[in-house]
Each structure stands twice: as structure tokens, then as C-alpha cells.
VOBA-1610 file (N, C-alpha, C; in pm, whole numbers, padded with zeros to 5 digits, always signed):
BEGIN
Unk-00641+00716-02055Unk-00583+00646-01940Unk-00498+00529-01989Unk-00397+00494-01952Unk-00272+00418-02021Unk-00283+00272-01966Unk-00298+00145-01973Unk-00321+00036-01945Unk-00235-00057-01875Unk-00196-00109-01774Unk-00108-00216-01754Unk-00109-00357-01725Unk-00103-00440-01794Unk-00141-00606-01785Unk-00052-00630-01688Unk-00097-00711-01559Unk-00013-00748-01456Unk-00056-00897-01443Unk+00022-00981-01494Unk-00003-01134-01467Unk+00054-01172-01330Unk+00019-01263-01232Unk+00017-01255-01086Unk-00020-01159-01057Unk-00153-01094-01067Unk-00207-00977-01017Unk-00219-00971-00863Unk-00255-01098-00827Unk-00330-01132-00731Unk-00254-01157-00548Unk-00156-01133-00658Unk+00043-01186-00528Unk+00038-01063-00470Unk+00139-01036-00417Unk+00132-00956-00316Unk+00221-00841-00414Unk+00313-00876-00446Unk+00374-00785-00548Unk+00259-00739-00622Unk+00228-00798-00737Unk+00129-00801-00832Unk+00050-00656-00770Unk-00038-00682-00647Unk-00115-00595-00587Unk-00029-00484-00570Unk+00095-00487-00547Unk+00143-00345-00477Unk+00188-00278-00609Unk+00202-00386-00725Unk+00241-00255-00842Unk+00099-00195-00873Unk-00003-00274-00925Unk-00137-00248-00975Unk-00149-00051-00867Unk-00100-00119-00738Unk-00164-00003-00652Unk-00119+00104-00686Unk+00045+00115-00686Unk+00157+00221-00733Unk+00108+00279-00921Unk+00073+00182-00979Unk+00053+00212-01077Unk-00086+00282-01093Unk-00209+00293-01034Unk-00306+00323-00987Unk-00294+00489-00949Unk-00194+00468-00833Unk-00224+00591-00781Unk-00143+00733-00895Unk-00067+00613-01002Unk-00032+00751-01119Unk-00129+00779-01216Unk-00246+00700-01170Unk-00344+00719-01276Unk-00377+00611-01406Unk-00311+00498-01381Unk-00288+00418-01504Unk-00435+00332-01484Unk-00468+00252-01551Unk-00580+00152-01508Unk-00513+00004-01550Unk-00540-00101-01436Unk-00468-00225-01414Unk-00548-00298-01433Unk-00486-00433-01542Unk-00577-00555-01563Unk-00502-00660-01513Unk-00527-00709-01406Unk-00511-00806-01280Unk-00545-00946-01343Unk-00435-01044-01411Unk-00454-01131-01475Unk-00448-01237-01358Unk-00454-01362-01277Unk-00410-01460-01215Unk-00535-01577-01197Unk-00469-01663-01179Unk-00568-01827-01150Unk-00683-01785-01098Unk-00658-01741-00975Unk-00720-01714-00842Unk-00727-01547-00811Unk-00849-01495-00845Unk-00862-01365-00861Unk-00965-01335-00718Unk-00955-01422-00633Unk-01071-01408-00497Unk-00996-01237-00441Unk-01055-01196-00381Unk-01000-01077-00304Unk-00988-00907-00402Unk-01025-00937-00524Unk-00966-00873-00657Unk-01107-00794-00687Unk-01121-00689-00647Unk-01254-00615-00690Unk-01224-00510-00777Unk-01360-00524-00920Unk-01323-00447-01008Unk-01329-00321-01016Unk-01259-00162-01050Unk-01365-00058-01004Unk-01280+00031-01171Unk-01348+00145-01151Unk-01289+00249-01231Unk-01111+00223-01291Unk-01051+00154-01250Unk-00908+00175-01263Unk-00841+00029-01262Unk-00896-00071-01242Unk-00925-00193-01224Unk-01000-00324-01266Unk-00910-00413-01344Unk-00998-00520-01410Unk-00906-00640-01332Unk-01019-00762-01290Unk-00963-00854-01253Unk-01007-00969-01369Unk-00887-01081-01405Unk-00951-01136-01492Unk-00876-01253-01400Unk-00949-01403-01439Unk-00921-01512-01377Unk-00852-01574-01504Unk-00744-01654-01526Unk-00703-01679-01630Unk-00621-01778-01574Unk-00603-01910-01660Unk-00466-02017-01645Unk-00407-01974-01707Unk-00293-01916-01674Unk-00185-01842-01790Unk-00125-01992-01922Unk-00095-02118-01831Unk-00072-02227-01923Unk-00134-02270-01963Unk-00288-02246-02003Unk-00376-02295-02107Unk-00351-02188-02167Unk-00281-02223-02289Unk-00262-02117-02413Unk-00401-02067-02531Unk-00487-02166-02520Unk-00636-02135-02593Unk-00732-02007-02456Unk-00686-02034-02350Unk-00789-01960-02256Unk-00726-01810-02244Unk-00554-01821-02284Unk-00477-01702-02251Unk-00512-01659-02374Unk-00497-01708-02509Unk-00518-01598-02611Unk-00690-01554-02620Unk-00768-01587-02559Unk-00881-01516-02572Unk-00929-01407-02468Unk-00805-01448-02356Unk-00796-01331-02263Unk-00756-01191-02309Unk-00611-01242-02411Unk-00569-01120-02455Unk-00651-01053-02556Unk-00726-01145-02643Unk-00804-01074-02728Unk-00920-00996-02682Unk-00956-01071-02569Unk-01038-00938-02484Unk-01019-00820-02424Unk-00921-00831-02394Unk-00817-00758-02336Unk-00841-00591-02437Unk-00750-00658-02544Unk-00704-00581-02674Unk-00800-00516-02718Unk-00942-00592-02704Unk-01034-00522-02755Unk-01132-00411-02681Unk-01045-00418-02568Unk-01176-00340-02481Unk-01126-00216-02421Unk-00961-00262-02395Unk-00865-00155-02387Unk-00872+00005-02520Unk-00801+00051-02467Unk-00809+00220-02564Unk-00664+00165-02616Unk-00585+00148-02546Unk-00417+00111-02550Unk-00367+00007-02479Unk-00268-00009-02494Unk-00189-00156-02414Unk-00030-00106-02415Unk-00037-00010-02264Unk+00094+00056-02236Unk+00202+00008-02175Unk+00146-00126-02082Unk+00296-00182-02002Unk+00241-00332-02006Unk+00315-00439-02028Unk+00290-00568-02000Unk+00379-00602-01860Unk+00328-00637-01724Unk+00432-00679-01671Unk+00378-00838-01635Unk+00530-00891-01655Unk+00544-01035-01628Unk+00561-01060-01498Unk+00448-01093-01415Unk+00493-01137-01272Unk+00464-01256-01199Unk+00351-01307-01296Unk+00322-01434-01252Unk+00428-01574-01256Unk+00440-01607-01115Unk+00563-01738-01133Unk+00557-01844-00990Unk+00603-01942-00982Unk+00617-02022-00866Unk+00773-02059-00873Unk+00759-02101-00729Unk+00922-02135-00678Unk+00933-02257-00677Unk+01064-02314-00655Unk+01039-02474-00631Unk+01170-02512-00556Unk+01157-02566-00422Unk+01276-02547-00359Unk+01289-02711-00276Unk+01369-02750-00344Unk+01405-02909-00336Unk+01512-02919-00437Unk+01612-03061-00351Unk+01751-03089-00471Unk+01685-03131-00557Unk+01772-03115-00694Unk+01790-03156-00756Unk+01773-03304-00787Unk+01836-03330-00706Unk+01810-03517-00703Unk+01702-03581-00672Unk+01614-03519-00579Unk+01451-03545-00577Unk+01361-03502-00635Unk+01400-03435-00735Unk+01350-03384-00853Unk+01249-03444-00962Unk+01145-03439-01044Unk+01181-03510-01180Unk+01123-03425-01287Unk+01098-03449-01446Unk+01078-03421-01522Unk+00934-03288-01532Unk+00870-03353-01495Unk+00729-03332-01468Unk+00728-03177-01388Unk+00778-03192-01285Unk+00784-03080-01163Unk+00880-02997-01267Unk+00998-03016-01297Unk+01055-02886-01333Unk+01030-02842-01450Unk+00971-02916-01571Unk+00884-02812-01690Unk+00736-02789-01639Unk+00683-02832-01499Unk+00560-02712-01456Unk+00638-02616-01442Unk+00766-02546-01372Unk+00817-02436-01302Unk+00834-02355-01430Unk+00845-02425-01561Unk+00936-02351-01668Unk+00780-02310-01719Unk+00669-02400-01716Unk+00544-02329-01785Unk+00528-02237-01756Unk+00483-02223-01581Unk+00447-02084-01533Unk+00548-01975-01527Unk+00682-02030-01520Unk+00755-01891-01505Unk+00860-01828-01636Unk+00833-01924-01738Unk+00900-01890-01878Unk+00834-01893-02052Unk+00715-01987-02025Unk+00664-02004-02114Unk+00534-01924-02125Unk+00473-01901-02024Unk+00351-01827-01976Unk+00416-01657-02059Unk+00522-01576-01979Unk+00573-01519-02016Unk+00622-01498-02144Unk+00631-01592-02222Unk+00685-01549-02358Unk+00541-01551-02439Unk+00454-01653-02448Unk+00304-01624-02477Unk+00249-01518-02476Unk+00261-01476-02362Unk+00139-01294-02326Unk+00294-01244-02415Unk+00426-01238-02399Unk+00493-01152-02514Unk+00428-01113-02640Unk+00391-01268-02702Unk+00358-01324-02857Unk+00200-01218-02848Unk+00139-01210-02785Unk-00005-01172-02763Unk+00031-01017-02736Unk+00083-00942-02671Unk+00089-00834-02708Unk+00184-00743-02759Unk+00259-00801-02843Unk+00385-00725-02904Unk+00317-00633-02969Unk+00246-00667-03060Unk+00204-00591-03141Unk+00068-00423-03105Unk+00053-00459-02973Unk-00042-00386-02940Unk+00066-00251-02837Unk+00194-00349-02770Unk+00271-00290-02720Unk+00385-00178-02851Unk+00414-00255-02951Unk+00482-00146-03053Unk+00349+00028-03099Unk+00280-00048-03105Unk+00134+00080-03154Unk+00164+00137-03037Unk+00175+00123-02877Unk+00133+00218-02790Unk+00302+00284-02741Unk+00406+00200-02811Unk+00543+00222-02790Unk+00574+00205-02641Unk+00542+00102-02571Unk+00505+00047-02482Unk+00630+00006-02389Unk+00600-00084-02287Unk+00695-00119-02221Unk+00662-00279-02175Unk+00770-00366-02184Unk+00778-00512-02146Unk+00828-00493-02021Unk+00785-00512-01906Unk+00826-00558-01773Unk+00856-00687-01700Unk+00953-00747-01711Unk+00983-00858-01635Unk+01028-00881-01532Unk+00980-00945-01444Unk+00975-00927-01324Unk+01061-01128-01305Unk+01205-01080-01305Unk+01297-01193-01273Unk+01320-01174-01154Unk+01462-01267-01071Unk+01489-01255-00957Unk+01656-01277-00978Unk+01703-01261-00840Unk+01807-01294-00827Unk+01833-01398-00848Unk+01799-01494-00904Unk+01813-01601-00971Unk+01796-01612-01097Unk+01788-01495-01151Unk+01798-01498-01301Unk+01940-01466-01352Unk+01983-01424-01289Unk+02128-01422-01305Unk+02262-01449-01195Unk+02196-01538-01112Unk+02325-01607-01056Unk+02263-01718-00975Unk+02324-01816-00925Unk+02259-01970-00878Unk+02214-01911-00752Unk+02064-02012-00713Unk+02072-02046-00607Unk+02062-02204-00530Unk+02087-02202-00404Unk+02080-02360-00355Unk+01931-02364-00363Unk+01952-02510-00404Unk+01833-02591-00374Unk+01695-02528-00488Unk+01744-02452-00565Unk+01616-02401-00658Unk+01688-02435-00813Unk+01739-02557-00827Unk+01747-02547-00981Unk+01657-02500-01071Unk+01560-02573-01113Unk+01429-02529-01162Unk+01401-02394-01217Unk+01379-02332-01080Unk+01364-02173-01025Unk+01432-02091-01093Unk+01590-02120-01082Unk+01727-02045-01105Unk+01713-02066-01235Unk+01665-02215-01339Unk+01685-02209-01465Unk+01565-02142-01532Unk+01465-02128-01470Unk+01312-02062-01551Unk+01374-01913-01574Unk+01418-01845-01483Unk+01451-01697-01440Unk+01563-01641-01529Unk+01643-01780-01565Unk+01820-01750-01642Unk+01720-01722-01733Unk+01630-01823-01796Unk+01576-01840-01940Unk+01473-01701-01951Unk+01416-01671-01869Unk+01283-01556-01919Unk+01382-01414-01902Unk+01520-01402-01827Unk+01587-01290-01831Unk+01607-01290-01966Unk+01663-01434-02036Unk+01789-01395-02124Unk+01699-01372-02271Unk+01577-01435-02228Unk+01442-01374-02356Unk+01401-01244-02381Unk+01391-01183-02259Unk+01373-01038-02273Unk+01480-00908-02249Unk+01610-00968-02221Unk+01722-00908-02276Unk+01751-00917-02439Unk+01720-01040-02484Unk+01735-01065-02644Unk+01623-00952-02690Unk+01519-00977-02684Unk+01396-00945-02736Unk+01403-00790-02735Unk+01481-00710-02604Unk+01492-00568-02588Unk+01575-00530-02725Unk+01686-00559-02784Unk+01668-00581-02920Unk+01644-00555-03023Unk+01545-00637-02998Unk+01449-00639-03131Unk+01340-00539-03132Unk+01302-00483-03042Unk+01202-00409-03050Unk+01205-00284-03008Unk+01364-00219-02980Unk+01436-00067-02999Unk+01357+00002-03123Unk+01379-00080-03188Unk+01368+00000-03360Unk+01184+00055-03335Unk+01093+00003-03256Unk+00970-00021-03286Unk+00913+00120-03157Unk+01026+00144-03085Unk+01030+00242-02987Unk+00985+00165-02841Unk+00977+00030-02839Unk+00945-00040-02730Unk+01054-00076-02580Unk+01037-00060-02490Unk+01124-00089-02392Unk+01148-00231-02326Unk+01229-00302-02317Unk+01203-00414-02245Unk+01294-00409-02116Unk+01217-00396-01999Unk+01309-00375-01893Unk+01335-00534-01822Unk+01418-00523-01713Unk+01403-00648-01612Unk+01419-00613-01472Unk+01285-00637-01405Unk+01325-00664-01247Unk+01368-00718-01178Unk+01475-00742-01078Unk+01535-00854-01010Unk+01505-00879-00884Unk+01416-00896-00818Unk+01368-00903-00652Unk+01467-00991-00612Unk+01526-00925-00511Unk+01568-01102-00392Unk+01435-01176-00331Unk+01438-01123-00180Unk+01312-01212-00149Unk+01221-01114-00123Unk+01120-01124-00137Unk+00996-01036-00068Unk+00884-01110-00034Unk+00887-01069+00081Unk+00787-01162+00204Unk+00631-01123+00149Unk+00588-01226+00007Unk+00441-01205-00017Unk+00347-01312+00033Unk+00446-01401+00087Unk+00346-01538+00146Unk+00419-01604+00259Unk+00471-01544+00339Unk+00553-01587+00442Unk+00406-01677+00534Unk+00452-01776+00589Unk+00355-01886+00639Unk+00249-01914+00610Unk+00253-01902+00455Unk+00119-01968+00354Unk+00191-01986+00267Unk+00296-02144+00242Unk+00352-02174+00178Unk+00310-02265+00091Unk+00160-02332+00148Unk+00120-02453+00031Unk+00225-02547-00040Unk+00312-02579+00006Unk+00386-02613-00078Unk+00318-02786-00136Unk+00381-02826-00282Unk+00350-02922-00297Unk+00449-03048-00259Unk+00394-03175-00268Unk+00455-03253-00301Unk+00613-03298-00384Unk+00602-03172-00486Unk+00712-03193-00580Unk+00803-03035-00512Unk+00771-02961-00405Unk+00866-02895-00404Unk+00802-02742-00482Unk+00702-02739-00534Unk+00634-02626-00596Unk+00602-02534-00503Unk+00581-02413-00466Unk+00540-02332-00358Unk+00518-02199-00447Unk+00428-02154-00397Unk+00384-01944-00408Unk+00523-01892-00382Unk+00544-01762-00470Unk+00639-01709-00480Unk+00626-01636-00339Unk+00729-01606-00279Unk+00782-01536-00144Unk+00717-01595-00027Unk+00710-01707-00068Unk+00661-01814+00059Unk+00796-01848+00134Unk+00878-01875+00077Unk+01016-01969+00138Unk+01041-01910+00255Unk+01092-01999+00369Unk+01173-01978+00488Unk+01290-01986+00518Unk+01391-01953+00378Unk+01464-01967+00419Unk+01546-01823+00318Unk+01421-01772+00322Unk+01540-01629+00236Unk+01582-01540+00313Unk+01656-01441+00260Unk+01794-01335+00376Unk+01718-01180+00304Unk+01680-01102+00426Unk+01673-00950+00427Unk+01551-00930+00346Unk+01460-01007+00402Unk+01325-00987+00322Unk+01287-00854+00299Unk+01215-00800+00158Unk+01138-00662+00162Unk+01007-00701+00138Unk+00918-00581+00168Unk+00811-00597+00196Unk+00761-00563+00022Unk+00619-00576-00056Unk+00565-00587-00164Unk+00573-00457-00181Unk+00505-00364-00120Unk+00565-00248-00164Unk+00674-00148-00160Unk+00771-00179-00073Unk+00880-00133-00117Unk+00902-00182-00223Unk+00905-00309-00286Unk+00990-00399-00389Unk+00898-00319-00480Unk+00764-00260-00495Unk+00696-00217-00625Unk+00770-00100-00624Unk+00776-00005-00487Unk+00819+00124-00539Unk+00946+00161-00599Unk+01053+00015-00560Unk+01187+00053-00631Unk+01188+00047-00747Unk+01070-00069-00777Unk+01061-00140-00942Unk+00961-00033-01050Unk+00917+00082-00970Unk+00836+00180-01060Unk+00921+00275-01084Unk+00978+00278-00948Unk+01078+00384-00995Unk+01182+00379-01062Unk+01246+00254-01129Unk+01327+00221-01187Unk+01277+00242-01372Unk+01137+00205-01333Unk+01072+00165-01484Unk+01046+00330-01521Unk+01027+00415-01437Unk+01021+00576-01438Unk+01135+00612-01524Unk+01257+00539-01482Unk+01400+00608-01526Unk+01428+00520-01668Unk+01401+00454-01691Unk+01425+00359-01792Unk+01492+00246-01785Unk+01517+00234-01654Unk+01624+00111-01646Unk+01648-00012-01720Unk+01736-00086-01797Unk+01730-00202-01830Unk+01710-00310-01725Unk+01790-00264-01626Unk+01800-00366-01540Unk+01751-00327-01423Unk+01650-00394-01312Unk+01644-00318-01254Unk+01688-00422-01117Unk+01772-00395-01022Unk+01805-00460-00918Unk+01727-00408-00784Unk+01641-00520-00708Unk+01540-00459-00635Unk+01587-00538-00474Unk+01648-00398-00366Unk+01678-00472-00258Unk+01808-00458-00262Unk+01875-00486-00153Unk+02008-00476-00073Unk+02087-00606-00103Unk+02015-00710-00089Unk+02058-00804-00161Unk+02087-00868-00296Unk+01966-00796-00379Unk+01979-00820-00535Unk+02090-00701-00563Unk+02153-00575-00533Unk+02269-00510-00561Unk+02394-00533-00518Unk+02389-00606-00386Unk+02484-00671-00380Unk+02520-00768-00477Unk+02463-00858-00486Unk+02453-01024-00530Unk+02493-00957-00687Unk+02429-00849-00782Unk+02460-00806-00899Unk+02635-00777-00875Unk+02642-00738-00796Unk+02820-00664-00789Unk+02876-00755-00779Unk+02857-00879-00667Unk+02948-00998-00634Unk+02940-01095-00752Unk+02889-01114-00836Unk+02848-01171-00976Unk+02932-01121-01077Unk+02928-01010-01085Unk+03046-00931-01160Unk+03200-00932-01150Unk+03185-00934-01027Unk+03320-00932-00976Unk+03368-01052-00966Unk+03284-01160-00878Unk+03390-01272-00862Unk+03243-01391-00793Unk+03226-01469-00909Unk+03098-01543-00930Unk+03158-01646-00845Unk+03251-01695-00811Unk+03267-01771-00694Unk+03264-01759-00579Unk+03292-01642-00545Unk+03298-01595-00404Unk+03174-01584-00366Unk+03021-01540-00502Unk+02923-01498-00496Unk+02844-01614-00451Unk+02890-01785-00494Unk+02828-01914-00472Unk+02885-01919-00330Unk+02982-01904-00277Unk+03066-01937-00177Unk+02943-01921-00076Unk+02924-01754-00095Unk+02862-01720+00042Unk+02683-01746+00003Unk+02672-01740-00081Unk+02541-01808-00096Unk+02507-01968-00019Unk+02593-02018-00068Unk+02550-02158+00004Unk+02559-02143+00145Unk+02660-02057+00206Unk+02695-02065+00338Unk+02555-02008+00388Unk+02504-01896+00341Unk+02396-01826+00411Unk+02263-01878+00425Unk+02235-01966+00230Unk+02084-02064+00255Unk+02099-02192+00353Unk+02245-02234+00351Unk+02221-02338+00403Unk+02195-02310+00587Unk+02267-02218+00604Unk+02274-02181+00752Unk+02130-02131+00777Unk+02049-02051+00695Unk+01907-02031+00726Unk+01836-02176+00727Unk+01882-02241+00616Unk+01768-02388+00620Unk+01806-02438+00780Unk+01881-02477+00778Unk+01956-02533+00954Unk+01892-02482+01041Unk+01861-02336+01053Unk+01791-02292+01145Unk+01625-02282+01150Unk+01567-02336+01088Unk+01428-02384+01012Unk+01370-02457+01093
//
């Protein structure tokens, strides 16, 4: 049975790949903070883990490694949003956004490369439309996503030769926490909390485009009506692509 590490197990995404991936038979290890709701069975491991304590994550993985038969897909999904200017910003708040959503991610890399080359495996990253083009009001966000795309575009790479895949997912928005936004103080919030995103999809559609993409081999995988658009208008004409971006978040925030 073939293994898949899903960090944000516990999100709503997280859950709908584990499920998709499940029902092909794979068995899912459900990594996140907060593992309440997460029951273990035949096909299913929930582990509770701070992905940014790097002493608690490498003994996760070493458990992991050791208990597993194989270590067939890593997917990167664990991340938070952070949606406030820039200017109310500070230091503090935007390298938390970069721990959990870039550094966390390159760690579990470092931790299972080597278990992923033996099984000729697959790296799954689970970016957004903000990994490759701006959005308002999410600097932070937009820069964690540029940075963990442009790591595992590099890294795909390096690890051709080893027979390893490194794909990337791009979600726009998907409604995994719509009015359980918690947000903090500094602007921190659960991923697919925001109220102010355009053409929401639901967790499992967004898993089934993103399995089925990882089915075909995709490098890239653009998930949603909006993330294929937003890929084309990026290509074509990255101004026009900010133009209507601002016009559309800001006109949703207004209506808030």
C-alpha cells in the first residue's frame, strides 16, 4: 500500500485529498497542529505535529519513515493567510507566514528526500494563485507562495535524475473555512477563511482537479476557473492581470 504525508491534514483540502487518495487505495498520514476530528483506521494515521518546531518535526518524520513500508507522495499543504496592508504590518507577523508556509515546507522536503528518491516518489505542493502573481492586501501570503513555488520548481531539477517528481498546485480560493476565520490580531487567518475571495470551489472539487492532475504528471497544476485564467492573464499581460485584480478584491472588500 503506497503512503502519502499530507501536512494540513486536518483543513478541509487536506481532508478531501487524504479522502481521494484513500479511495485509490493509498494510506494517509494526516500531519497538523490540531488533529481533533482525525480518526485513525486501516488507511489512516493522524499525527499532531508543530510543523515549526523543527526538533518535534524531525522525530515525526523519523517515525514516520520507520513505520511506513514506503514514502510515495509528500504533499505540502499546510499554510496560513495573512490579509492586511502592508503598512500595518511588522516583522514578526510576516516571518510567522513564511515559517508555516515556506520553511515548514522545505524541512519535511530535507526529511523526506531521501525516502521519496528510494520510492521514486512524488513532491506535491500545494501553492496558490499567489505564488505566481500578486495579490491585494496579502504581501506576506503572495511572498511565502512566490518563495515555496520557486523552491520546488528549482528542486524539480534536481531530483529528475533520481526519478522523483516535483509537481505544483495552484488553488484560487476554496471555501475551507468560510465564517471560521479566527483571524488574529496581526492579520493571520486559516487558509480559505477570507471574505473577500472570487468563484470559490469547494475542497473537493479543488482535490479532484489536483489528483487528477498529479495522475497526469503535471508540473503545474492550475486548480479552478480562476487560477487558469489568472495563469493566462500573467502570461500574457501581468498588468492588465494587477489591473483587474485590484478592481475585483477591492470591490469584494467594499462589499464586506
Amino acid at each position: 500500500m503506497k503512503t502519502a504525508i499530507i501536512s494540513g491534514g486536518n483543513g478541509g483540502l487536506g481532508r478531501a485529498l487524504a479522502t481521494g487518495l484513500e479511495a485509490q487505495g493509498w494510506h494517509c498520514v494526516l500531519m497538523d497542529v490540531n488533529t481533533d476530528g482525525l480518526k485513525a483506521s486501516d488507511r489512516r494515521t493522524p499525527i499532531t505535529v508543530d510543523l515549526t518546531d523543527t526538533a518535534a518535526l524531525t522525530r515525526t518524520a523519523s517515525d514516520i519513515i520507520a513505520t511506513r513500508p514506503s514514502i510515495d507522495m509528500v504533499i505540502y499543504n499546510a499554510g496560513v493567510s495573512q490579509i492586511v496592508p502592508f503598512a500595518e504590518t511588522d516583522a514578526q507577523s510576516h516571518r510567522r507566514v513564511f515559517e508555516i508556509n515556506y520553511f515548514a515546507a522545505v524541512e519535511m522536503a530535507r526529511l523526506f528526500l531521501h525516502p521519496l528518491r528510494a520510492s521514486r516518489g512524488t513532491h506535491l505542493a500545494i501553492s496558490s494563485v499567489a505564488g505566481f502573481a500578486p495579490l491585494h492586501g496579502r504581501t506576506a501570503y503572495a511572498a511565502s507562495k512566490h518563495a515555496m513555488q520557486g523552491f520546488f520548481a528549482s528542486l524539480r531539477s534536481e531530483e529528475a535524475a533520481h526519478g522523483v517528481r516535483c509537481l505544483i498546485a495552484a488553488p484560487s480560493f476554496v471555501a475551507t473555512n468560510i465564517g471560521n476565520a479566527e483571524r488574529r490580531d496581526d492579520g493571520i487567518l486559516r487558509p480559505g477563511a477570507a471574505a473577500d475571495g472570487i468563484d470559490y470551489m469547494t475542497p473537493e472539487d479543488a482535490a479532484s482537479v489536483i489528483l487528477r492532475g498529479v495522475a497526469k504528471g503535471q508540473a503545474f497544476i492550475p486548480v479552478g476557473r480562476v487560477a487558469r485564467l489568472a495563469s493566462w492573464v500573467m502570461r500574457v499581460s501581468p498588468k492588465l492581470y494587477e489591473r483587474s485584480m485590484r478592481r475585483n478584491i477591492r470591490a469584494k472588500s467594499d462589499r464586506s
